[in-house]
C-alpha positions in Angstrom: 0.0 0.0 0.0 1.2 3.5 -1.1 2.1 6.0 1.7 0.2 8.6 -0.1 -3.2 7.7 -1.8 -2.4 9.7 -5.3 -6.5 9.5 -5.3 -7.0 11.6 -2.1 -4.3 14.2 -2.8 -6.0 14.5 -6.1 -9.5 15.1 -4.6 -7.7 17.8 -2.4 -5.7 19.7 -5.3 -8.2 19.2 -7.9 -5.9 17.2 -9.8 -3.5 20.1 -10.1 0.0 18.8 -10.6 1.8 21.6 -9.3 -0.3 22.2 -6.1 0.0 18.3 -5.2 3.8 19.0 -5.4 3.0 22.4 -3.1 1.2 20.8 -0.6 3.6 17.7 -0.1 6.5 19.2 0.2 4.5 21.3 3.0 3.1 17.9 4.4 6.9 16.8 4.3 8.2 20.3 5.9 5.8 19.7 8.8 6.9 15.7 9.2 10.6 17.1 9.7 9.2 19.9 12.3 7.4 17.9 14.0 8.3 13.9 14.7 11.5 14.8 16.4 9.3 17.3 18.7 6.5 14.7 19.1 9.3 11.4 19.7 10.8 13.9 22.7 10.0 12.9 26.0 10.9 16.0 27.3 7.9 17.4 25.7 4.6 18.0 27.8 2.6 15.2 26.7 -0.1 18.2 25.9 2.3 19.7 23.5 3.2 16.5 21.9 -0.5 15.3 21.4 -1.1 18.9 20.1 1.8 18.2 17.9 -0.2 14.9 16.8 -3.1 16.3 16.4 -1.4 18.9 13.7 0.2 15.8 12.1 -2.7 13.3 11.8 -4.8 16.8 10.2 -1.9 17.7 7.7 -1.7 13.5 7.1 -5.5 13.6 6.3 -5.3 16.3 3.4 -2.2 14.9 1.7 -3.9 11.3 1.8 -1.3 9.5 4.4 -4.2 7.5 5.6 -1.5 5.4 8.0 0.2 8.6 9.1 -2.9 9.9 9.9 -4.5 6.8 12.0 -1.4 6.1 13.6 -1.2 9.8 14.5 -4.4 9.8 15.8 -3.6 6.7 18.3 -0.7 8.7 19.3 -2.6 11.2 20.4 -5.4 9.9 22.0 -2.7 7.8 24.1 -0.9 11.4 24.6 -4.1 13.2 26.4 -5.0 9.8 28.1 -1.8 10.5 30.3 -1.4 6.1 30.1 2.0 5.2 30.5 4.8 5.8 27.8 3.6 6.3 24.5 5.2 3.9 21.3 5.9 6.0 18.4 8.0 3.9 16.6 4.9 2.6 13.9 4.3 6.5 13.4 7.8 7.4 12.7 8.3 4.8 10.6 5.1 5.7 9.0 6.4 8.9 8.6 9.8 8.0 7.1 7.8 5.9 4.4 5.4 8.9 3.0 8.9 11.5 3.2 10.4 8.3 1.1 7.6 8.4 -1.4 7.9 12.1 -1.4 11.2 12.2 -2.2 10.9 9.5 -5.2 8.2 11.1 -6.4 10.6 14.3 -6.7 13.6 12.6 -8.5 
């Protein structure tokens, strides 16, 4: 399964090439902001579920439907206050839609 559903971005941009291109490499911008900010346990776990809840939003209108779900786990978990929070299926998540981002470029 792609990490970005060409079909959703589509719906989104209205098929427009160049503001698909626009809005990933915003979507991909954000990713690099924010994972190593969300993966700090430093971080108020308010902040980083806020940070979560930016990601799994930006995820939804780029069509990283597993970015977005796993995004949304993280940060119901996050304002739940439950014990440590596992990021590592989100960040890999991550990695995979910047990967297909990055091909995509090239």
């Amino acid at each position: 399964m792609p990490a970005i559903d060409r079909a959703a971005l589509d719906a989104q941009t209205g098929g427009d090439a160049d503001l698909a291109r626009e809005v990933l490499d915003l979507f991909a911008g954000q990713c690099r902001s924010i994972l190593p900010r969300l993966t700090d346990p430093a971080l108020p776990r308010d902040q980083r579920a806020d940070l979560a809840h930016t990601l799994k939003g930006s995820a939804a209108g780029v069509g990283a439907a597993q970015v977005r779900a796993l995004a949304d786990v993280a940060e119901t978990h996050l304002r739940s206050g439950a014990g440590p929070v596992a990021l590592d299926a989100l960040a890999d998540a991550v990695t995979a839609a910047l990967s297909e981002i990055a091909a995509a470029r090239t």
